[in-house]
C-alpha positions, 0 to 999 in steps of 0.5 A: 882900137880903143880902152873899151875894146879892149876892156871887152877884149879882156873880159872875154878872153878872162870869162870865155864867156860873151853873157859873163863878161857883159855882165862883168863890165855892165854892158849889154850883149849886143855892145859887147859883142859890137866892141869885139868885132870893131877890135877883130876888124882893126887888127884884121884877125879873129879874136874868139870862135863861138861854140855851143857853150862859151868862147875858144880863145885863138892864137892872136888873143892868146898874144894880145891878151897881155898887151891889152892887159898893159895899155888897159892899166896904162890907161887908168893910171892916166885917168887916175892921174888926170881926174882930180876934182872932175865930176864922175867919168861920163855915163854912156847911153845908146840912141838907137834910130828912129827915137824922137826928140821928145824921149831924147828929151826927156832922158836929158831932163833926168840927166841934168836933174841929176848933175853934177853926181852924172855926166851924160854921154849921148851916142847913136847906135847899140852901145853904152851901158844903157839905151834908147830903143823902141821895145822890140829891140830890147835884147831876151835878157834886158829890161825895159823902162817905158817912156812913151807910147807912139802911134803908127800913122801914115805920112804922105806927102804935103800936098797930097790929098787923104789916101786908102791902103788901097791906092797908097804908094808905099815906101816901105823899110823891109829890114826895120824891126816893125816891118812884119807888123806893118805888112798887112796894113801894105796889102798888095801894094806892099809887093812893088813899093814906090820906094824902101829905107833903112829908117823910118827916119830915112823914109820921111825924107822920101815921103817929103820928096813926094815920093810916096807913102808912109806907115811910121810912129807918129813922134817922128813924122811931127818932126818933118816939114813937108810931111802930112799926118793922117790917122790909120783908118780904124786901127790902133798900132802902137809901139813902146819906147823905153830905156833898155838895161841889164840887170848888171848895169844897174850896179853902175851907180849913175845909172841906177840914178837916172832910171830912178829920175826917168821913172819919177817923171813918167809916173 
């Protein structure tokens, strides 16, 4: 277990709430939520039981609850203790899979505009009090700063010549947020696929393995040697990726100072 566990463990067990502790320690749901299950999942107990209004405390909680309480304050005393001059305590965003270089890149322009008044801490995955993320992932009470439009193209294999929907031989990712809007641009290629990934990112890797085709954002597969562009026949698919924050969050100072930085560069 780790301080920001059981600061989201305390939250919750103090709010009996998931949206009202979020909002209280500035994370989003989603990262709260991970951080409590990465806690249950160490100590090898349920923590909360989820009802129609809120959360029940369980036993285990009610006995963690100010232990936790303790080495959270033990914590801070040493932070407090061994801060001295440092610049602000690092603030961390999430990088969800398959964003491209250039956004990472222009987050990390912002950021180093910004230095010393923040400290920018990159992570992968659905954590942290802000993140990368295309816009279908934005949870219902997020916001959402875009940052760059990205045209789905297919990606074929190097030496491959240029292909139809019909004769493609798919590499599909079933489990990918885009997958609904990309079937029907599969056919009925799309039923037997020459072979599925977890990522766009990951498919690239089998597309440039030649083992078949690939419908992804085009800022991805530019990244890739042995991987071929060509435009989707007479189509403009397209999907947003933004920077995705609560509205609480914004009360971090660091934050509200590097989404004012993204928005002055993009605009």
């Amino acid at each position: 277990m780790d301080y920001r566990q059981l600061r989201a463990f305390i939250a919750v067990f103090e709010e009996r709430n998931i949206t009202a502790a979020a909002r209280s320690i500035h994370l989003s749901q989603p990262a709260l939520s991970g951080s409590i299950k990465a806690l249950e999942q160490a100590l090898g107990t349920t923590l909360f039981v989820r009802q129609a209004r809120g959360v029940e405390v369980t036993e285990d909680a009610r006995a963690l609850y100010p232990e936790a309480q303790r080495m959270v304050a033990d914590a801070a005393r040493l932070f407090t203790r061994f801060k001295h001059d440092r610049v602000r305590e690092p603030l961390q965003i999430g990088v969800e899979h398959d964003v491209g270089s250039g956004v990472v890149k222009q987050l990390v322009l912002a950021a180093a505009s910004l230095q010393p008044a923040i400290r920018l801490h990159l992570v992968t995955g659905c954590t942290g009090v802000a993140r990368l993320a295309s816009e279908d992932l934005r949870c219902e009470d997020e916001l959402f700063l875009p940052l760059h439009s990205d045209a789905f193209v297919l990606a074929l294999p190097f030496a491959a010549g240029d292909h139809s929907a019909a004769d493609a031989r798919w590499i599909t990712c079933p489990g990918h947020s885009s997958h609904q809007r990309l079937l029907p641009l599969y056919g009925s290629g799309g039923d037997a696929p020459a072979g599925e990934a977890e990522t766009f990112d990951l498919a690239l890797t089998m597309v440039a393995a030649e083992m078949g085709t690939a419908i992804v954002p085009r800022s991805l597969a530019e990244q890739y040697q042995g991987v071929r562009i060509q435009a989707l026949p007479q189509l403009d698919l397209r999907r947003r990726i933004g920077l995705c924050y609560s509205a609480q969050a914004l009360e971090v100072e660091g934050l509200r100072q590097l989404r004012d930085a993204l928005h002055d560069r993009h605009n």
